[in-house]
Structures are given as C-alpha cells and as structure tokens.
MISE-726463 format. One record per residue (C-alpha): x, z, y; residue in one letter. Coordinates in steps of 0.02 Angstrom, whole numbers, padded with zeros to 5 digits, always signed. Layout:
<nodes>
XZYA
...
</nodes>
This chain:
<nodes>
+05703+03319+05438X
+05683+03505+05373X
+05567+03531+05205X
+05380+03610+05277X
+05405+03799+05245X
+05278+03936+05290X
+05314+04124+05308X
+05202+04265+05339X
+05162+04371+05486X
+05086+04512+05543X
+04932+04399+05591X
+04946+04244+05548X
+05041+04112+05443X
+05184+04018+05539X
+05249+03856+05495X
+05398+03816+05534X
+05546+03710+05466X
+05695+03764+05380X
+05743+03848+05218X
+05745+04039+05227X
+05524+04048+05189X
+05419+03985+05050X
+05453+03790+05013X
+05293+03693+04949X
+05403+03555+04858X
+05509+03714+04783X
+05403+03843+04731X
+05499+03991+04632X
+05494+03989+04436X
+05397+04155+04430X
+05457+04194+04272X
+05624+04216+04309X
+05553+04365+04459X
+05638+04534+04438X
+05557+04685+04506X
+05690+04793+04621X
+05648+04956+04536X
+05781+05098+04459X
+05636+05153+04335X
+05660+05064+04155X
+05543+04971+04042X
+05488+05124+03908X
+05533+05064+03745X
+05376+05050+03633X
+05339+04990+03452X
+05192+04888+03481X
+05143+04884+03284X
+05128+05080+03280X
+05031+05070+03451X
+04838+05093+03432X
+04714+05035+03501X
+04628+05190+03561X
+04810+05228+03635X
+04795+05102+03759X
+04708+05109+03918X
+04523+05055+03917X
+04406+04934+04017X
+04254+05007+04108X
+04173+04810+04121X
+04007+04802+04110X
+03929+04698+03964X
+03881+04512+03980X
+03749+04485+04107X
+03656+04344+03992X
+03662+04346+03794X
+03698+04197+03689X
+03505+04202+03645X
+03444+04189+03793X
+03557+04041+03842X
+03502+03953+03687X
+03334+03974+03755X
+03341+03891+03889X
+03230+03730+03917X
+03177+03605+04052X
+03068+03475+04055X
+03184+03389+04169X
+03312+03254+04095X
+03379+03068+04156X
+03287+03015+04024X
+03123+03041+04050X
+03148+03051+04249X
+03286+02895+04279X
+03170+02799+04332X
+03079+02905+04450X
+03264+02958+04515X
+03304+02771+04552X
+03168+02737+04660X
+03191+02901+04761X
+03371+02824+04773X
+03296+02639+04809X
+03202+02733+04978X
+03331+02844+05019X
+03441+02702+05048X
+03319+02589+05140X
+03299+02744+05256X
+03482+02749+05297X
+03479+02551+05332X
+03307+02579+05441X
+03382+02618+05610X
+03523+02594+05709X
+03497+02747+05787X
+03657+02861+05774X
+03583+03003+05836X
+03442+02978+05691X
+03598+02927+05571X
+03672+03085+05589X
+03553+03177+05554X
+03475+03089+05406X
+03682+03089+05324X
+03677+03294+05377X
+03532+03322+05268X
+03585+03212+05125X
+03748+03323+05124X
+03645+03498+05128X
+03504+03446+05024X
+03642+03409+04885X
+03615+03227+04859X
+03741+03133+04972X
+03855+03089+04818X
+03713+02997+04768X
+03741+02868+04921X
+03934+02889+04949X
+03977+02726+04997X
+03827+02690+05103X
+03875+02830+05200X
+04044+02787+05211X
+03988+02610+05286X
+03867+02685+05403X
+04037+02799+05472X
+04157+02656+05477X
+04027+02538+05583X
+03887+02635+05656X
+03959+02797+05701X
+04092+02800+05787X
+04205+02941+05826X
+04167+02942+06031X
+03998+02899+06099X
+03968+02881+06288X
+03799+02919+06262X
+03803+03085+06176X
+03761+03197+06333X
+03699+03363+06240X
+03828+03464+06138X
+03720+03476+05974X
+03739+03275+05947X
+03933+03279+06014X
+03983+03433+05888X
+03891+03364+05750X
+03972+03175+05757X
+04128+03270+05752X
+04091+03396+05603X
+04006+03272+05493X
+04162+03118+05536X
+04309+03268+05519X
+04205+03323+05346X
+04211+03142+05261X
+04401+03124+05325X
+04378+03002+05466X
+04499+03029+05598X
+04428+03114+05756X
+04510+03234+05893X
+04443+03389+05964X
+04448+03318+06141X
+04296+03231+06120X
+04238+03417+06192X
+04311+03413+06349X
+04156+03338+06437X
+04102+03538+06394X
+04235+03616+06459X
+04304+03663+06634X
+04478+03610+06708X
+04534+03809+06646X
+04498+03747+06474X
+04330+03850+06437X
+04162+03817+06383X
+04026+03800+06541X
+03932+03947+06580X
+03792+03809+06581X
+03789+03810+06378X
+03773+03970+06332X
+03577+03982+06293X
+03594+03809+06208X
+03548+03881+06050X
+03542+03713+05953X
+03718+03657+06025X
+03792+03819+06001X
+03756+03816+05826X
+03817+03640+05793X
+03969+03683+05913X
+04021+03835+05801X
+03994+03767+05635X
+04119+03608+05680X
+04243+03725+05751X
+04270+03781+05579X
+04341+03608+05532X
+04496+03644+05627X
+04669+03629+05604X
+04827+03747+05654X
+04858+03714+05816X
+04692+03655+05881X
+04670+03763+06038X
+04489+03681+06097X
+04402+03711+05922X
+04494+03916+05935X
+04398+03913+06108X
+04257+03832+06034X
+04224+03979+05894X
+04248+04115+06017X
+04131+04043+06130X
+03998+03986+06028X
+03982+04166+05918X
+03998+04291+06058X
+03852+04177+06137X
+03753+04139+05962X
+03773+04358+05941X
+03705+04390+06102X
+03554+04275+06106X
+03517+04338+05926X
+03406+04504+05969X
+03289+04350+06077X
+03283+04237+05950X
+03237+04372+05816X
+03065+04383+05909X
+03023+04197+05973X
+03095+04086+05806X
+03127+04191+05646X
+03204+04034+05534X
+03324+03982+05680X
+03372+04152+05689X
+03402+04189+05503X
+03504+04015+05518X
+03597+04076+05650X
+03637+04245+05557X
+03691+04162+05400X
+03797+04057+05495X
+03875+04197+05583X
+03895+04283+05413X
+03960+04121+05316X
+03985+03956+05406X
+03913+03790+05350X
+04089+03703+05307X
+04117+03858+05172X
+03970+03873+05086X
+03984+03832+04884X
+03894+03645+04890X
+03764+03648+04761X
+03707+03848+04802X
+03687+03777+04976X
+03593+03638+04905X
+03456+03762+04837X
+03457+03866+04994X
+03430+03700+05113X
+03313+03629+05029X
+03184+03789+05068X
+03244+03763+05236X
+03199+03594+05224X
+03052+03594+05177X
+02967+03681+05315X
+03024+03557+05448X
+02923+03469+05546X
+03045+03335+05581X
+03089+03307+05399X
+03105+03169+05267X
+02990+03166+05130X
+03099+03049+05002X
+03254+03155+05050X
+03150+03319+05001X
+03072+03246+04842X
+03247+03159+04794X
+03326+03324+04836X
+03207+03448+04697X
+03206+03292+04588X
+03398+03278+04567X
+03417+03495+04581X
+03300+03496+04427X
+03407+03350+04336X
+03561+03431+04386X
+03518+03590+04317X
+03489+03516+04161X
+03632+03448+04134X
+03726+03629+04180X
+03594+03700+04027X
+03657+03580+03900X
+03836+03622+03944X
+03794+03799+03959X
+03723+03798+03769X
+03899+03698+03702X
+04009+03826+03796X
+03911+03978+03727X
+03910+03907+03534X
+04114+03895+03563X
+04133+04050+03637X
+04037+04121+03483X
+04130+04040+03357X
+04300+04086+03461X
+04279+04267+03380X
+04344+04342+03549X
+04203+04452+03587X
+04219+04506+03387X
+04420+04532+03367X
+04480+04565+03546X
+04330+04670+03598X
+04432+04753+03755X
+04425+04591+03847X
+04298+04539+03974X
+04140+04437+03905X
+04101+04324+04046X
+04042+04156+03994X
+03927+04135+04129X
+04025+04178+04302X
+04163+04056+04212X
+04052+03921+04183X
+03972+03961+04372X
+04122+03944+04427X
+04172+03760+04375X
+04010+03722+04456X
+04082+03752+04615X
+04229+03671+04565X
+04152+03507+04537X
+03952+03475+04531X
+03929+03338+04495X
+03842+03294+04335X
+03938+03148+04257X
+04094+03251+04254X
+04033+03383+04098X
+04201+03361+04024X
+04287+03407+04170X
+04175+03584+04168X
+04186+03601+03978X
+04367+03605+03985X
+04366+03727+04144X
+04278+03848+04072X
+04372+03855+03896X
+04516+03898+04002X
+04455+04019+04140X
+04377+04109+03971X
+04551+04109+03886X
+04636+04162+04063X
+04519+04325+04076X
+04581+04386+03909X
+04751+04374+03942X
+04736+04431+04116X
+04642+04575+04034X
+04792+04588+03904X
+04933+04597+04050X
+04808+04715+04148X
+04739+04840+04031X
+04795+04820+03835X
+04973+04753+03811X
+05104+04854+03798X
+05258+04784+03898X
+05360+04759+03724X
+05207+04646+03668X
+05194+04542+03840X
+05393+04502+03812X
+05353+04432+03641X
+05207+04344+03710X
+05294+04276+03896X
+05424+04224+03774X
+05300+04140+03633X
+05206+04028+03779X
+05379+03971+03837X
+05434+03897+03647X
+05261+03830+03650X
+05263+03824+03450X
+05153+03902+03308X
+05307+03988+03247X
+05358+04081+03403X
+05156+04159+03347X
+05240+04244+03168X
+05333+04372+03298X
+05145+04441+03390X
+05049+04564+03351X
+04874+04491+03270X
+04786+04515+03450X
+04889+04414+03525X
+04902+04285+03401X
+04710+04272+03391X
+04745+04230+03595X
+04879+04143+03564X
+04812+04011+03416X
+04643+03975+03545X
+04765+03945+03702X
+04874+03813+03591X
+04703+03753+03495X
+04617+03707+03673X
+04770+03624+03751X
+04821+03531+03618X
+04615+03464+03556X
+04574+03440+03759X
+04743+03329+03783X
+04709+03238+03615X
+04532+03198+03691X
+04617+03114+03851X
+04757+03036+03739X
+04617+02953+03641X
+04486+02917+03783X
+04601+02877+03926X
+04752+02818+03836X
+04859+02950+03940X
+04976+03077+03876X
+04933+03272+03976X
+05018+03395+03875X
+05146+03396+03983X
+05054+03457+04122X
+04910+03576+04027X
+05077+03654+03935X
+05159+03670+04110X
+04990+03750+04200X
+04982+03895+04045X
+05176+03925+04062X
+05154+03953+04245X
+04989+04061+04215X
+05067+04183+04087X
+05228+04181+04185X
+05145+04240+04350X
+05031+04354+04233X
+05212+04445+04166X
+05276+04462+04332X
+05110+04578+04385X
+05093+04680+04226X
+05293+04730+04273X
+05250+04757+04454X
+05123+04888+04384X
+05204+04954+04239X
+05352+04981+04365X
+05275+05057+04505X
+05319+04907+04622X
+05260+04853+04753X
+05318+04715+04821X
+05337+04610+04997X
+05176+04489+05048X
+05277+04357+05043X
+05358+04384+04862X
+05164+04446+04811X
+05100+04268+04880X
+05216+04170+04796X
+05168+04253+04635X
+04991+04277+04639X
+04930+04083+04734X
+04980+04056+04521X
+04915+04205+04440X
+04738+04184+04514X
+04718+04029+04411X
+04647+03891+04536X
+04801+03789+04489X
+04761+03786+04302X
+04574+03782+04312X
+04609+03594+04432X
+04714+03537+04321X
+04607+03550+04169X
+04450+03491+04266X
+04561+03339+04340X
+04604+03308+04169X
+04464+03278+04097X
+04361+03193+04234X
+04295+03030+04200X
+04214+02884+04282X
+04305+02927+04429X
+04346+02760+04590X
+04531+02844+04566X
+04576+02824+04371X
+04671+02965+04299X
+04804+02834+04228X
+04838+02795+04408X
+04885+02964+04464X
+05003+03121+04395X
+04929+03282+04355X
+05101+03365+04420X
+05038+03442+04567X
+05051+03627+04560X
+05156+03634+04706X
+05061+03530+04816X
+05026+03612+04979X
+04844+03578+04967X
+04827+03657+04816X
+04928+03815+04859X
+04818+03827+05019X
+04653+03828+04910X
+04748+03954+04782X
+04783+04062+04919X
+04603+04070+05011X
+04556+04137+04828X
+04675+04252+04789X
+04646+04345+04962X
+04447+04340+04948X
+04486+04422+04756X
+04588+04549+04822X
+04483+04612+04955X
+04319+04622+04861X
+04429+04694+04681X
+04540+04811+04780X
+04432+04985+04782X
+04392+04961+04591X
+04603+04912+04537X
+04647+05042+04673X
+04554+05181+04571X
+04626+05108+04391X
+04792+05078+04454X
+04746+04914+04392X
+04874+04777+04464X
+04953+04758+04630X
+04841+04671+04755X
+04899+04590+04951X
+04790+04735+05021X
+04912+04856+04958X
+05063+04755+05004X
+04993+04736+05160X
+04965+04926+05207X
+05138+04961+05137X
+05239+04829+05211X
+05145+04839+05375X
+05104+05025+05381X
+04932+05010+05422X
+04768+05102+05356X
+04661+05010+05242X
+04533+04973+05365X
+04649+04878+05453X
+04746+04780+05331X
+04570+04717+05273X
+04512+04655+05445X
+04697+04577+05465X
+04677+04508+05296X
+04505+04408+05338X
+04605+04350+05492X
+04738+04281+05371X
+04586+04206+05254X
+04542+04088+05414X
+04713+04027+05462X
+04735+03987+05281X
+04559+03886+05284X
+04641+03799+05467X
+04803+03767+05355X
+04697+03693+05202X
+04603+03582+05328X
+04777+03520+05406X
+04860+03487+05219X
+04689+03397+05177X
+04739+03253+05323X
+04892+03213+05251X
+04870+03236+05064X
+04933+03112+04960X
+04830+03175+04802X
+04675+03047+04728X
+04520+03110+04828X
+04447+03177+04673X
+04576+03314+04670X
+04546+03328+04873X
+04388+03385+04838X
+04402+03508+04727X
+04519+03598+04815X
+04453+03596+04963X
+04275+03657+04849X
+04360+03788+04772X
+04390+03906+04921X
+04218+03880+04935X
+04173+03963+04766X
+04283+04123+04801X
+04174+04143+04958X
+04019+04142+04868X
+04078+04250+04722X
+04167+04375+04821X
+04067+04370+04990X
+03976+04537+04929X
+04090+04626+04822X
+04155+04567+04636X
+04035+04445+04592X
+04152+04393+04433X
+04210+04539+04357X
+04052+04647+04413X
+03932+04527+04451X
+03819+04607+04559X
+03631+04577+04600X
+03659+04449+04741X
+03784+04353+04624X
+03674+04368+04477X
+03525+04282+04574X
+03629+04146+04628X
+03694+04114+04471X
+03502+04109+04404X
+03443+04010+04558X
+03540+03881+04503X
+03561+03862+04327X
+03403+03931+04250X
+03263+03919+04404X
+03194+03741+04423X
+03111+03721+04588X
+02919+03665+04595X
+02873+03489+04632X
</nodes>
C-alpha cells in the first residue's frame, strides 16, 4: 500500500497516495532547506554589529507587571473547599445515575462538557455512552436530539456515521424544506456538522443547510428571543466543537445560569470548580513570573517580546486541567524561550550570528556557546538550562530518560526558525507547499506538546508506556497546521508592513495570483478542511489519548487568540478580557 501523502490545492487539501507530496512518516529535515535565490548571504561581522544597527521591535510592553501578578489572591483553594467540591461531585454523579432517560442523559453530559466540569466524571460518562446511549435511537424523531447523540458520541470518540441523518433528508440527498424554522434542531444540526471528516458529504450538506437557514431566521429571532439569538450568532461566528474549553466554560456558565430548565448542582459545581481552577492557574502564574524575573531576559535581551501572560494563557488551552501544573510550567518556559529566538531570527540576528547559533543547537554542547555572541549565549545557556533541569525532573520522578526528544523538538524549532530568517533575508518566497512543510514546525505546537506531554503526571496512560517521538504524527501536523494558518491571517498586515517573515498569505497570492482579499477567504476555506482532516487523523491515531487531546485542544487556542486579530503578539482588548476572565476574575457564588 502507498505511504498517506497530502498535497495542496487551490481550495482544498487532497489526499492521495503515492510519493511525489508531503509524507507524514517522512517529513523533510528543515534544516538542510535551501532557498532558490541568485542573491548572496551579505557577509557581516556580528561582533562589530550594534545594537542600534539592527532593526527594531514596535511590541507593545507587557500587558500585566510582575507586581500585579504577585498580587493576586483568592479565597478559593482545595483546601479549604475539597470538601465542599466532593459533595457537589457526590450529587452530580447521583444525577447522572437518576434516569434512564437518554434524551435527559444527553443533555445533563452536554452541560457537564460546557460548564467545564465533565473531566470531573470521565468515566461515568464514558459508561453512560457505552450502555445507555447508543449511537442510533428509533425513538429520536426531532433533529435537535438526533444531531446532538451524534455530536456529543463523535466528540468522546465513539464510533457513529453520519447516516443516522438520513431520516432528514430527501431521496436527492437534501435537508427537508420542513426543518428550516427548527431553530433548536438547526442549531444542534450545525454545530455536529463540524465534527466531520474528509469525505463526509451529509455533514458538508448539513453545514450549508443549517447556516443559510440559522442566517435567515436570525433578523426574527433578534426580536422574539435575544439569548437564543446571541447563541445562534456566536455559533455562526465560532462553532461549539472549536471553542478554547475552559474560556467556554466561563462563557456557559452565564448562559447557564439563566435557564429555566437547568441543574442547580451542575451550576454550583461548575463556579465552585472555575474558582478552584483559577487558583491553581494564580499559583502557577506567580512561579512562572519569579523565573521569568530571575531569567534576566527582559534585562539583557531587551529587544525581545515580554509576554509571560499570553504564554502561560496559552498552555491553558493546551491542557486545563489542574493536576497537570507541571505539564503548564514546562510549556510556558519554552513558548517564553521560543518568542526570543523567534524574535532573534525575525528582527535582531544578523544571518552570520543565526549560522553560529543553527549550528550551536545542532552540537547541543556548552562549548559550541564560546563561538556566540553574549546575546545569544544568554539564549542559548536558558534553552540548554530548561531542557536539561525539566528532563532531569522526569528522569528522577518518572524514571524515564526525554532528552532525546526535548533536544530533538528545539533542533527542529531553531532549524525551521533558520530556514524563515533566510527566506526573508533573501527575498524568497517560496511555494505553499515548501512554506507548509516548514512552518507546521516553526509555529511551535510540536515543541510546546512535547514539553507539556512530558511532564504530565497522574495520567490512565503512563508516560513510561508511550514515546514522546511523535513530531511527525499526522495528528499533530494537522493541529500545527490549523495554527500556523489562523497566525498568519491575523499577523499578516502587521509582518507585511515590517517585511517581517514570510507568511502562507503571501505564498498564497504569489503562487496563486490572487488579491489579498481572496487568498484570505481561500485561506479560512483551507483552515476548515484542515479541522475535517484533524477530525479524520483523530479516528485512527495511535497516540495515548492524553496527547489526542491536546492536539485536538490546541487548534482550539489559535482560534481564540487569533479570532480578532493578534491576540499574542498584540493582545488586544477582547484577548486581554479573556485572558482576565479567566485567570484573575472569580465568579460570585
């Protein structure tokens, strides 16, 4: 059988088999890339080269000082509140066991997942699936109950097809006429086509269907039922199944709360664990600031970009959940690290310098430091300090040896890094497909999972039982790629104007000779194949389900952060209120 290739097209991704596209199980060693261009590398002594010579950043300054983060209090901790939490969890589970009801079922296990507290109950709900709800139900009749058996089974992995729609549908294949004012089933209709794969023709009707109806009923519903409408318009703006968990969480749980038809356990469990939650992000938040302090960074290599807090946001999104701190910790140290030296190949370095450094990272040795210039061995020394303390801590804790693979996932970084910073210094632009097989590296997901999966503990799925070589897994390239094309469409104005980097919305208009207007729109179009291609690679990954989630999480986080613009390098006022909602904002109870 031919190796799983994918190549790129004008609209859409293709997969086909063969050997002249991208391999997953053979991704290229980006380092060795060469950049078709006639114009030459300039020749520059980097120790003469000053620092007012270079080009300089116009970031903004840190959003929230170190003071204010050591502020921060709660009264909230499992301390003082574990035993209020287990009883919440007692009821919540005697509620699930209280009715055989699937209907009723379904819709308590929705809410646990929105309201944020469903990992609380894990295995309870994955009873309830594999005995009580079953993938087909002669008795679901309305399309709301139908759509959201399938989202919530498809969601938690369970195997179930898209036909279970056709009771909908007409022999021509489309939606009855009958269902378009069926606001409630519309809703539920278009937020489980989302969960499709490539290939799934009923769930491609089922989106087109559902929106242009949910759009045109809008303007009515606007004047009779303002929350179902502003539901309905969120959903049409960012669907359920890519939302960022635990910022959905907060949202629902306002939502929630004016219900009629609502749960008060789930409601009190859900502030209740928010408010624990969030104090468990403070405490981590206070550790990473002290480190990133005593780092000297913001002190010695003041060109770089100080931003503690959208790093530390974003491991949230990576993985929420509060017993895996060490699996955040370690994410953050090394999305902080990665912005400097992205900011180093982007802005500062001079090409002669980011040889001597490519090359240094390579040896992977404190002597291969003695030949950088002192800003890069200030980088340097931290990069080989965090790897080699953060492996020593997994070594001694786990009894498992990840150098290896931390060494392997900061080779790749800088390598991918190199290749950009000659694109630019070059001139070059190059073809999506070369870009994509360059940049699913460059934008970091790869590193920032491996480092999290590192270091997460108490986990069904030990890390002894499991390698951490996975960069070329397809589901992980998938969830790489979703980011690096929701970066480059919110970055590209700003780069554009600095000359920056390359982004895919440049190789785009070049290679496909299309305004910019265009190439964006195509781009988003791209965005949701590569979501259907994530959801297909998801089915038939082989990785422990801990890694699962987090890629299929991460895509999530780029959607938040870069939904309205550059909510990481800019961080603008919708990012910055999210970011407060949910680390420094304890709701009422």
């Amino acid at each position: 059988m031919a190796p799983l290739v994918v190549s790129l097209t004008i609209s859409h991704f293709v997969i086909q088999t063969g050997s002249t596209a991208l391999h997953y199980s053979a991704l290229p060693e980006t380092r060795t890339k060469h950049c078709h261009s006639s114009r030459p590398f300039a020749s520059i002594n980097s120790n003469s080269l000053q620092m007012n010579q270079r080009p300089l950043t116009d970031y903004r300054p840190a959003i929230w000082n170190p003071e204010l983060i050591d502020s921060l209090n709660t009264p909230y901790s499992y301390q003082s509140h574990g035993t209020q939490l287990d009883k919440l969890r007692q009821d919540a589970k005697r509620l699930l066991s209280s009715t055989s009801d699937p209907c009723l079922l379904l819709n308590h296990v929705e809410s646990m997942q929105r309201l944020g507290i469903a990992y609380h109950f894990q295995e309870e709900i994955d009873y309830l699936l594999n005995t009580r709800i079953q993938p087909y139900s002669p008795d679901d009749h309305d399309l709301h109950t139908t759509a959201l058996r399938f989202r919530i089974l498809r969601d938690n992995n369970f195997p179930i097809s898209s036909d279970v729609f056709g009771k909908f549908m007409s022999r021509e294949g489309k939606f009855l006429d009958s269902l378009s004012r069926d606001v409630k089933g519309l809703l539920s209709l278009y937020e489980a086509s989302f969960l499709g794969v490539d290939g799934e023709v009923i769930l491609d009707e089922a989106k087109e269907f559902s929106s242009k109806n949910l759009r045109a009923l809008l303007g009515r519903l606007e004047s009779t039922s303002i929350d179902v409408a502003e539901q309905v318009k969120q959903s049409l703006q960012i669907p359920l199944f890519w939302r960022m968990p635990r910022v959905e969480a907060r949202n629902f749980i306002d939502f929630y709360q004016k219900k009629d038809a609502k749960s008060s356990t789930l409601l009190e469990l859900a502030k209740l664990d928010f408010n624990l939650v969030q104090s468990t992000y403070q405490q981590e938040l206070k550790e990473l600031s002290k480190w990133w302090e005593n780092l000297g960074f913001k002190q010695k290599l003041s060109f770089t970009r100080d931003r503690l807090m959208q790093s530390y946001f974003s491991t949230t999104g990576i993985t929420f959940k509060p017993q895996f701190s060490k699996a955040r910790i370690a994410a953050t140290k090394f999305i902080n690290i990665v912005n400097t030296i992205d900011d180093i190949h982007d802005y500062y370095g001079s090409q002669d310098d980011l040889k001597l450094f490519d090359s240094a990272v390579k040896r992977w040795d404190l002597a291969a430091m003695e030949e950088l210039p002192d800003y890069m061995k200030i980088c340097y020394f931290a990069m080989y300090n965090l790897v080699n303390e953060l492996a020593y801590d997994v070594l001694i804790n786990q009894g498992i040896d990840v150098l290896p693979c931390l060494r392997e996932a900061w080779t790749k970084f800088c390598g991918a890094a190199f290749v950009e910073s000659q694109w630019c210094y070059t001139g070059y632009t190059p073809s999506m497909d070369d870009y994509l097989k360059n940049c699913w590296i460059s934008i970091g997901v790869h590193g920032s999972l491996n480092f999290a999966r590192a270091h997460q503990q108490g986990s069904r799925s030990p890390i002894a039982n499991t390698p951490l070589h996975c960069l070329e897994d397809p589901l992980l390239y998938w969830s790489s790629v979703i980011c690096r094309l929701n970066n480059d469409l919110a970055t590209f104005q700003h780069e554009s104007k600095t000359g920056e980097v390359v982004s895919f919305v440049k190789c785009y208009m070049v290679e496909k000779g299309v305004s910019q207007e265009q190439a964006c729109d195509e781009i988003r179009e791209l965005i949701k194949h590569a979501w259907k291609m994530l959801n297909t690679e998801r089915r038939r990954s082989d990785l422990p389900p801990l890694m699962v989630e987090m890629c299929m999480d991460t895509p999530k986080l780029s959607q938040c952060l870069y939904q309205h613009g550059d909510g990481f390098g800019v961080a603008i006022d919708l990012t910055k209120d999210v970011m407060s909602s949910l680390i420094f904002r304890q709701i009422p109870i």
